[in-house]
C-alpha angles and dihedrals in degrees: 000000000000117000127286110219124129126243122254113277116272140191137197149232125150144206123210117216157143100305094046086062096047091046081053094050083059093043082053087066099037094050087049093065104040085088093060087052083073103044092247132126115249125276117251080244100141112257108284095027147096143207130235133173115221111199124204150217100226142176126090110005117234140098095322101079095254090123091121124099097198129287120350134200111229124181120211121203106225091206103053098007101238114170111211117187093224096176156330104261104178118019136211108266135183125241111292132175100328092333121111123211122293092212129137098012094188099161125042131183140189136223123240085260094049084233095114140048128199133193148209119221120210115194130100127355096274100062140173147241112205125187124222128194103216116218092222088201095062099010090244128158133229118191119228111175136312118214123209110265112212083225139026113275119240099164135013124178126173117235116244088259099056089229093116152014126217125223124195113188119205096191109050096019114240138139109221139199114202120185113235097215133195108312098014111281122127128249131203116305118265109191124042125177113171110193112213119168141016092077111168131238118298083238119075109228085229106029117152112262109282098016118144087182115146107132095141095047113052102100149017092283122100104214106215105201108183140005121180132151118259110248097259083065088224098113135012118222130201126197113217104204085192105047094040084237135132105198121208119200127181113239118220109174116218088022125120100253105017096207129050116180110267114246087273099042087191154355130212138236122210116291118287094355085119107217106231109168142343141190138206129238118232094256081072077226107083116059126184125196127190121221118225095212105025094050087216126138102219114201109214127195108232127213110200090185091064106001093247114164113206117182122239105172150343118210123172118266092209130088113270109267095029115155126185142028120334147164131207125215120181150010141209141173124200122265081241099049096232092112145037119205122207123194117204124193126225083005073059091195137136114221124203128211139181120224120222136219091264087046093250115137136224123178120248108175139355134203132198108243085220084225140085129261098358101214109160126025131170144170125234131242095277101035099237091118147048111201116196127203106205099194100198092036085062086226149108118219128196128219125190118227114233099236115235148089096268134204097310089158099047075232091144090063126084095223091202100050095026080222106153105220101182127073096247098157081098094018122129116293090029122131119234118181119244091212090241119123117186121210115234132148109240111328124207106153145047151169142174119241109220 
């Protein structure tokens, strides 16, 4: 394992010019293929753009972060990266016939052929799950039914195969299978796993000096916080903030149920770290999760034979110096597996880390998001952009990706000093704000409509 010391502290300011519209004009053709990757026609998205749905916390505006009214359709210009709301797609409505509400959609998905969304309601407990048909022409969204969730939903993703979607409920604490039927809409759920007890210490084992972060541990419930398939589509892990777990189950579709715990059901992280979300490089081997109150990135070893994790390393997700309480969100690796992006909430920064040879990280570079309370970030389909969602600023704000290869190898580090020896503040992988702020009340969720 390589070293784990953090790079020196960075800030940023950035220049447009000539080259960066020549490297868009590239991003333009890429962008133009990737629907033909899937299989499915093109959006009606304008030439040089691209569509992406914002979801939303609503209910009574005010202080606590409810300032959405449902889905929105957003437009990002691929050569500048400007963000327009263009408009509210699925609104929050109230219970009708054997629907529940479709409020507070803070977590949306999308189906392998980008023809359906799914969400994740979060109110309650009990919450909700609701199924949309998308007009891939306007972008549009058609309702098709919601079923009851045990929990609240804090994140939902659909398996490769569009057979099911996942459900992780913060409040209540259960894990949920939901079928994904003929035309789209969603079934009863067939598998339920509520996780009480073991809840780890109200302190994180590596918190940052000065932090009073426990969000995930005050009380008997366990908080799942996400639950996705691995890419080889073979098991489906969850992450349980409270109980310092990450769960693996083993998908059979068509079974009953369609999930059985792996050999090894779980591994821990350390007590009271609070595991939130993870993501997969593109090797389907190296994982990386992100822990809510110890603000740390761990890399885990996957094995995709039995679905063993086996940790590698822990490095810190905040900027280096950092005192005090804070929460991270998401995280994100490159389509080309070279970074590895952190969000961290009230710190509101995105760290950026390159990703070595042996998988290990180091970090080479952080912004500010230049919102409040970062709770949802995400890049778009050519990688030119990082788009953040800052849920108490009631705004989205856009990063360009500085273009290259990056330093894979950490070659640009002297692992025996930890001195950094190349200008990485606009290195590649480095964020550089575009200037454009983007009005939305109180964003949780987005994807990429491709």
């Amino acid at each position: 394992m390589g070293s784990t010391r953090d790079a020196q502290s960075l800030g940023y300011e950035g220049t447009f010019s000539r080259r960066d519209f020549i490297m868009g004009a590239a991003a333009l053709s890429a962008v133009a293929n990737v629907p033909k990757a899937f299989g499915q026609q093109s959006t009606g998205a304008p030439r040089g753009t691209v569509w992406l749905y914002i979801s939303t916390y609503t209910g009574a505006p005010g202080p606590f972060s409810r300032n959405g009214m449902g889905i929105y359709l957003c437009q990002l210009s691929l050569s500048t990266g400007k963000l327009d709301v263009l408009r509210l797609v699925a609104p929050a409505l109230p219970a009708s016939g054997n629907n529940p509400s479709t409020a507070s959609p803070s977590t949306i998905a999308l189906d392998p052929t980008r023809t359906h969304l799914y969400a994740g309601n979060e109110y309650g407990p009990p919450g909700a799950v609701t199924a949309y048909s998308i007009n891939r022409a306007t972008g549009d969204l058609a309702l098709l039914n919601g079923q009851p969730a045990v929990g609240s939903p804090a994140h939902v993703s659909v398996d490769e195969s569009g057979r099911y979607l996942f459900a992780a409920e913060y409040t209540g604490s259960y894990f949920e299978v939901f079928p994904i039927i003929v035309g789209g809409s969603l079934g009863p759920a067939v598998f339920q796993q509520q996780d009480l007890g073991n809840v780890g210490p109200t302190t994180a084992t590596n918190a940052p000096p000065g932090s009073f972060a426990f969000s995930a541990h005050e009380g008997p419930n366990g908080h799942p916080h996400q639950m996705e398939a691995d890419p080889s589509n073979r098991w489906v892990l969850g992450t349980d903030a409270g109980q310092d777990r990450i769960y693996v189950w083993k998908l059979t579709p068509g079974a009953n149920p369609p999930l059985t715990p792996a050999a090894t059901p779980f591994v821990e992280a350390p007590p009271g770290d609070g595991p939130r979300h993870f993501a997969f490089h593109p090797n389907g081997v190296w994982m990386y999760s992100i822990q809510e109150e110890a603000s740390t990135i761990m890399f885990w070893e996957f094995n995709r034979a039995t679905g063993a994790l086996s940790q590698q390393q822990i490095i810190s997700s905040l900027p280096p110096g950092f005192a005090g309480t804070s929460f991270t969100s998401e995280i994100r690796v490159s389509d080309d597996g070279n970074f590895v992006y952190g969000a961290n909430r009230t710190s509101d920064t995105i760290c950026v880390f390159s990703v070595g040879h042996d998988g290990t990280l180091r970090q080479v570079s952080h912004a500010s998001t230049l919102g409040d309370y970062t709770r949802i970030f995400t890049i778009d389909p050519t990688g030119r952009f990082i788009v953040s969602g800052n849920q108490r600023a009631d705004n989205v704000t856009t990063f360009r990706i500085n273009p290259g290869k990056g330093n894979h190898g950490h070659n640009l580090w002297d692992d025996d000093r930890g001195e950094d020896h190349g200008d990485e503040e606009h290195g590649p992988g480095s964020l550089t704000f575009t200037g454009d702020y983007t009005p939305v009340g109180s964003p949780s969720g987005m994807v990429f409509l491709i």
